[in-house]
N, C-alpha and C positions, 0 to 999 in steps of 0.2 A: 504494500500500500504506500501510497506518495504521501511524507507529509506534505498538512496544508498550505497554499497557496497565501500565506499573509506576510501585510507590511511586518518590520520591526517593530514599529510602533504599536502598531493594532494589536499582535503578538502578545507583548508586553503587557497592554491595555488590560485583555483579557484573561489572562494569565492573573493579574493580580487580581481580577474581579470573581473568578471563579474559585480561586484559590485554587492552582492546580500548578504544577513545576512546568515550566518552560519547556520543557522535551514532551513531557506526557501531552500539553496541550496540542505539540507539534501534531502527531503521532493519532489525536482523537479521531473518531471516525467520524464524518460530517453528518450524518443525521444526529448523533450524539451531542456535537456541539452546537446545532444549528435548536436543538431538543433544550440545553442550559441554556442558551440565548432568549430563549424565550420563557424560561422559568426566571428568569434575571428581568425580563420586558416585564413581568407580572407582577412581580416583586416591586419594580417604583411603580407602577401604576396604582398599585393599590397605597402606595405610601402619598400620595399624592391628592 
């Protein structure tokens, strides 16, 4: 499997949002991440 396709930055970003190490996020499978991304979207929505 290809790690994913992201900036440095964004990398990073998320990385410290998810609380996950920098390689493992690499390495996630994209419905998995695309799956926290939106538990993370729901998460400020309801704080909000």
């Amino acid at each position: 499997m290809r790690p994913l396709q992201l900036s440095t930055e964004t990398a990073l970003k998320l990385s410290k949002e998810l609380n996950v190490p920098l390689e493992q996020l690499m390495h996630l499978p994209q419905h998995i991440l695309i799956k926290k991304l939106m538990e993370i979207d729901n998460k400020d929505n309801k704080e909000k």
